[in-house]
C-alpha positions as CSV (number, residue, x, y, z in Angstrom):
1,X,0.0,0.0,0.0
2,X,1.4,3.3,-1.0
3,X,1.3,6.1,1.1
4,X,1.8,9.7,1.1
5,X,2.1,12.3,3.7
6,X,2.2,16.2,3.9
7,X,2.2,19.6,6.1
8,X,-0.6,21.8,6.2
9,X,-2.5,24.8,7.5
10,X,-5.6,24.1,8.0
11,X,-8.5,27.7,7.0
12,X,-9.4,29.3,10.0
13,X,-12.4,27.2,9.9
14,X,-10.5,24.2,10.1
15,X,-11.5,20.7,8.5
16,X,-13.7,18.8,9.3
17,X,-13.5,15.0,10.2
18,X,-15.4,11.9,10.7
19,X,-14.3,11.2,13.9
20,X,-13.2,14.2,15.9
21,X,-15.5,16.9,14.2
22,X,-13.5,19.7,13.0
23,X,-9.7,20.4,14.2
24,X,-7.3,23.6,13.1
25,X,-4.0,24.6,13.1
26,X,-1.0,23.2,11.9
27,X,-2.0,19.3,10.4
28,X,-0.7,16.5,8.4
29,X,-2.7,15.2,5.5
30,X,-2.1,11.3,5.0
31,X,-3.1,9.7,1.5
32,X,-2.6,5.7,1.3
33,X,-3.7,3.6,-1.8
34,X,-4.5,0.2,-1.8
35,X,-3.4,-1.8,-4.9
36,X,-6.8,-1.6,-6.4
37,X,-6.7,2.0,-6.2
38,X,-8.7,2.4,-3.4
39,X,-7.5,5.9,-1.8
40,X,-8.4,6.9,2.2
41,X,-7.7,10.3,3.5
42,X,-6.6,11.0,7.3
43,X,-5.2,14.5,8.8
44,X,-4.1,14.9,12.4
45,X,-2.3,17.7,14.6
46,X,1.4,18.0,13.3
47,X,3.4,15.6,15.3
48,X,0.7,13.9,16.6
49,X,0.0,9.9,16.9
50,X,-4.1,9.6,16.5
51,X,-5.5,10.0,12.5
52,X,-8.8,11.4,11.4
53,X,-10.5,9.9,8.8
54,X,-11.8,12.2,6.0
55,X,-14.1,10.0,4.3
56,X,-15.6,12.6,2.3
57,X,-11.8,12.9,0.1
58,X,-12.1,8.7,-0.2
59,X,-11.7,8.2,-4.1
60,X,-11.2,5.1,-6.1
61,X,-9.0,5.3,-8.9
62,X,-8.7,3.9,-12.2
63,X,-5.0,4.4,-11.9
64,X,-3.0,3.9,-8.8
65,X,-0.1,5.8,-10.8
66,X,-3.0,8.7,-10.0
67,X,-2.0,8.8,-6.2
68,X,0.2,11.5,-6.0
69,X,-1.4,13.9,-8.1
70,X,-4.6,13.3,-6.0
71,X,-2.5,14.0,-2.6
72,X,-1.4,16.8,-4.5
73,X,-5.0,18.2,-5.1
74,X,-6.2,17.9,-1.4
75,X,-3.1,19.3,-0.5
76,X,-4.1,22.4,-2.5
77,X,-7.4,22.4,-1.1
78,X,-7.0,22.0,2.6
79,X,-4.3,23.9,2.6
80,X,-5.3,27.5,3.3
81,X,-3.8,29.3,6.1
82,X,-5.2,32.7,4.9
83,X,-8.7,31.1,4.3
């Protein structure tokens, strides 16, 4: 299973999660693909142990060679410090 991880500064609104609700700040955004392109999204606080499941960003794709481009994309949209 591939996986990708990244930094990120969550809008003042924060993002919202399936498990926690919504959390802010400084995150990580965690993309892993399965090898029949399943992808699952988790963020958590930087540094921190416990994920958060994004299931809303869960894609399947035709692809898995699509991974990173699609970390790249949620990256670009969770990613907004100035909101």
């Amino acid at each position: 299973m591939a996986e990708l991880t990244s930094p990120f500064t969550a809008a003042p609104g924060g993002v919202m999660t399936d498990d926690v609700g919504v959390i802010t700040g400084n995150l990580e955004l965690r993309t892993t693909c399965s090898p029949g392109g399943a992808v699952a999204v988790q963020v958590r606080y930087a540094g921190a142990e416990e994920w958060y499941r994004l299931g809303v960003a869960d894609v399947t794709l035709h692809d898995g060679r699509d991974h990173q481009a699609v970390h790249q994309a949620l990256l670009g949209v969770l990613h907004r410090p100035e909101g």
